[in-house]
C-alpha positions, 0 to 999 in steps of 0.5 A, a space after each residue: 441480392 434480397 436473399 444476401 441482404 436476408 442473410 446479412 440481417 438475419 446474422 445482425 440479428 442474432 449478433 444482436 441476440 447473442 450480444 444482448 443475452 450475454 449482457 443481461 445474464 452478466 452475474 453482475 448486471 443487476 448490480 449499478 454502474 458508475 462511470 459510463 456503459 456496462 454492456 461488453 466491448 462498451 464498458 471499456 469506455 467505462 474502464 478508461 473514464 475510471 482510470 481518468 476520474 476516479 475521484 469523482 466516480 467513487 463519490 457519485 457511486 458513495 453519494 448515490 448508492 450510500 448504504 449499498 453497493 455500485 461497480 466501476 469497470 476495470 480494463 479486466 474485470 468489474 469492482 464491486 464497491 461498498 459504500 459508507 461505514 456500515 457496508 464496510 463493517 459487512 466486509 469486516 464481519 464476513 468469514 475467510 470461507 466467504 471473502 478473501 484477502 489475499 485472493 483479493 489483493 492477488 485480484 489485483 497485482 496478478 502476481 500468481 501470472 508472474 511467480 506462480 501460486 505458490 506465494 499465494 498458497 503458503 503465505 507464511 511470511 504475512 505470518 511472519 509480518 504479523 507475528 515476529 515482526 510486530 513482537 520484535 518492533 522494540 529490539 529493531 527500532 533501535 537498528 531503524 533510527 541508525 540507520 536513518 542517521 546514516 541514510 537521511 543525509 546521503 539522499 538529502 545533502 543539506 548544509 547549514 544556511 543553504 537551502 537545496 532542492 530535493 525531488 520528494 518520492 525519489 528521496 522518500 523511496 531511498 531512505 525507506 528502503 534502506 531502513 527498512 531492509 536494515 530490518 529485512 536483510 541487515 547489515 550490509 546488503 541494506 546499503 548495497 546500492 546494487 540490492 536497493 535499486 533491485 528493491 525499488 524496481 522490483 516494485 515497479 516491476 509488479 506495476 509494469 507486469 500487473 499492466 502488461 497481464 491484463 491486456 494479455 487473454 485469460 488464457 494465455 495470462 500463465 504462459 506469456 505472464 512468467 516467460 515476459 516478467 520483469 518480476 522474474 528477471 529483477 528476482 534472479 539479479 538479486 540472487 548473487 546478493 542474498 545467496 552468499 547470506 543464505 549459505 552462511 546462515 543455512 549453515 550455522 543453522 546446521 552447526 549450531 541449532 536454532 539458537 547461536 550468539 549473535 543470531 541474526 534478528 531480521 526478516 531474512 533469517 525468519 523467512 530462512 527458518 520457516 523455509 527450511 522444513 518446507 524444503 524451499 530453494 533460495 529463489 523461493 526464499 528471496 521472492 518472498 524477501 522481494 514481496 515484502 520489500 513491495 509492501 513495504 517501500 512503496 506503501 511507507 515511501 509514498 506515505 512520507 511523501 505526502 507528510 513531508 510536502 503536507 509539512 512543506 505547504 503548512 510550516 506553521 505546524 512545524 514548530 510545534 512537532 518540533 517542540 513535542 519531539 525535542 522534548 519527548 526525545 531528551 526524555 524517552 531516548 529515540 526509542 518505541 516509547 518515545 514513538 508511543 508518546 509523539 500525539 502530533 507526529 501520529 496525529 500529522 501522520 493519520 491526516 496525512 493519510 485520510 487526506 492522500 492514502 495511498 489508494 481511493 479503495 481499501 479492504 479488498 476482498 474476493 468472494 470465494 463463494 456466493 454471497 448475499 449482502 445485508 441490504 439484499 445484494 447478491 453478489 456471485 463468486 469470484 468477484 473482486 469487492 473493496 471499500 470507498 476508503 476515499 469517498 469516506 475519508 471526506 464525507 463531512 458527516 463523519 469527519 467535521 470540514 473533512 476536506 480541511 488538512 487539520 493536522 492535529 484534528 486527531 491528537 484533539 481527539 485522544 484527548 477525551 475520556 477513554 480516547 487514548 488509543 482509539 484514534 492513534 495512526 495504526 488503529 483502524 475503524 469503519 470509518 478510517 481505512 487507510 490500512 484496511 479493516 478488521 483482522 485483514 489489515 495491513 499486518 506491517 502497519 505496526 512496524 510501517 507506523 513507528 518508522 514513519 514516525 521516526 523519519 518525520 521526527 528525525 527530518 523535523 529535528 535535523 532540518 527546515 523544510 519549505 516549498 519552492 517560492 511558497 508554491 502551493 502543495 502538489 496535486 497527487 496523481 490518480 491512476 485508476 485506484 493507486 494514488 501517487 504523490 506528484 512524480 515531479 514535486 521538489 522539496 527544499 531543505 536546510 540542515 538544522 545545527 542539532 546534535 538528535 
């Protein structure tokens, strides 16, 4: 019996040994931790009180590492945090070869486990987004506001003196995605029903998948990841869709060149033509479609729903957007100009974005090598790194009553000398970081700017807009980073007599 017991202990022991070794040769255990225990197996408490609390764990880990650096666990992996506007400008200021960007948000979507690499790899239609869309913002407006006249009243059937109840994101996720594939894939596959609920659960789809993924061992992550994908699935539902666009457009390519009448001015087309001398197939062409359309629905759609029940908890503010759109519209046309020109609507919509966002972290990065930060933390390849954008949104030294939703706090600030621009929707600093920062920011936040402000115009023109029994606004939801309006909140509507 003494000699099992010597044996038992002695195995405890170097169980012991071994869990300890592993612990303290973690590349990442020098560096503090916010949320619970760091050890192995034990800091899945830690990932679980994230998923929890995120809010109050960010600003611990900003108030208590301000100027430096902290981790929270995920179920998967450790995130390293930077915190304040400084460590923020660190991670703007390093090279590609140090810290990536799309290797960073894949960090975090897993979608290399779902479509494989190759999106990754030759991300052309980010350049696409970058480039031929921004430069065409002023030709396809025009298409985003019809398109808008047409799909506001079909999800939001208001009629004069009646007031009806609409649920806020299912209604904000119909009309973004029909005016934005009026962009992405034109007329008339943008008000298939059939296509735009593929659209819309193609972005759920990542969700569920990204979840799934991460429960699944690394090694086994490439081979369950695509054979169990929702992703995947929802990607070949969508082919009987596009197919027939692609073989029409492929073959006036062919007949007539690059450049014919009535060519079409839209994401698709684009993606065609930069696929074609890389020899692409048309799943590969319509995967890239479907990750545009997961940038852009779910990001513009939650950012509406926030402005519209910020609008709907403070009427007062009502009027006098109102006042500003009736009269830059009667002036400028609904046109990128007159978007340029609406202050209160950009400023409505910057607020509502520091005070909501779309996510309590920002300016993702992976380290692709070694790297040293300036206050001397040092931080191993292969780490997942991001921005407290929350935190920073709210901290008093930089915003004043930070916690106060001041819809026209920056549209004040343009006011001053050579302040025009600086505080617009779309411009970023190391201080406001909703679109990230740097040359990795959001590159659709351009086109995602001006159809936000046309919706919340166009909404604001054409309708009255209140909460039910002048209930408080509804507190978003957090899951782990993501921040979500509330699934269930309702916003009443009636239709205004207006000819806009």
């Amino acid at each position: 019996m003494g000699d099992s017991q010597t044996v038992i202990y002695a195995l405890l022991a170097i169980l012991a040994g071994v869990y300890l070794f592993k612990w303290k040769s973690d590349p990442l255990s020098h560096i503090p931790t916010v949320g619970g225990p760091s050890a192995p197996v034990v800091s899945y408490l830690s990932a679980i009180n994230f998923l929890r609390n995120p809010k109050a764990l960010l600003r611990e880990g900003y108030q208590r590492f301000h100027g430096s650096v902290f981790k929270v666990a995920l179920l998967g992996q450790w995130m390293v945090i930077v915190s304040g506007p400084k460590m923020v400008d660190e991670l703007r200021k390093r090279p590609d070869e140090e810290l990536s960007f799309i290797e960073g948000v894949e960090e975090t979507l897993h979608t290399r486990f779902m479509l494989g690499r190759e999106p990754l790899d030759d991300p052309f239609h980010v350049d696409i987004i970058k480039e031929k869309l921004m430069r065409s913002l002023t030709a396809v407006l025009p298409d985003v506001i019809d398109e808008l006249r047409a799909a506001v009243p079909d999800y939001i059937h208001a009629k004069d003196d009646e007031w009806i109840t609409v649920n806020a994101i299912q209604s904000t996720l119909k009309i973004v995605s029909r005016a934005s594939n009026r962009v992405f894939v034109g007329l008339p596959v943008c008000r298939n029903q059939e296509y735009l609920d593929l659209a819309i659960r193609f972005t759920i789809d990542v969700i569920k998948d990204k979840v799934f993924i991460s429960f699944i061992p690394e090694s086994l992550k490439v081979s369950l990841g695509q054979y169990f994908s929702a992703v995947k699935s929802t990607v070949r539902q969508t082919i009987p869709h596009l197919k027939p666009l692609l073989d029409e457009r492929r073959a006036k390519l062919e007949e007539f060149g690059d450049d014919y009448p009535e060519k079409p001015n839209d994401m698709l087309q684009w993606i065609l033509e930069g696929s074609i001398p890389r020899n692409y197939s048309d799943v590969q062409i319509i995967e890239r479609i479907m990750l545009v359309n997961f940038a852009a629905i779910h990001t513009s759609s939650n950012s509406i729903a926030h402005a519209l029940l910020d609008l709907a908890a403070y009427p007062e503010y009502i009027q006098p957007l109102r006042e500003e759109i009736e009269g830059i519209i009667s002036a400028e046309g609904w046109s990128k100009a007159a978007m340029g020109k609406m202050w209160k609507v950009d400023s409505f919509l910057r607020e509502s974005q520091r005070i909501n966002g779309i996510g309590l972290t920002s300016v993702t990065r992976k380290t692709l090598t070694d790297i040293t930060l300036n206050d001397g933390t040092f931080i191993p390849k292969d780490t997942l790194i991001v921005a407290a954008s929350y935190p920073t949104h709210y901290d008093d030294a930089i915003y004043e009553n930070a916690e106060t939703f001041d819809p026209f706090r920056f549209s004040r600030m343009r006011e001053g000398d050579g302040e025009g621009t600086k505080h617009q929707f779309v411009n970023t600093s190391i201080e406001y970081i909703p679109f990230g920062h740097g040359k990795h920011a959001c590159p659709g936040r351009f086109f995602a700017a001006n159809e936000l402000k046309a919706m919340l115009a166009f909404i604001v023109l054409n309708y009255d807009l209140k909460l039910a029994n002048d209930a408080p606004r509804p507190e978003n939801r957090c899951f782990g980073a993501a921040i979500i309006p509330d699934p269930t909140a309702e916003i009443m509507f009636r239709k205004r007599q207006t000819n806009a």
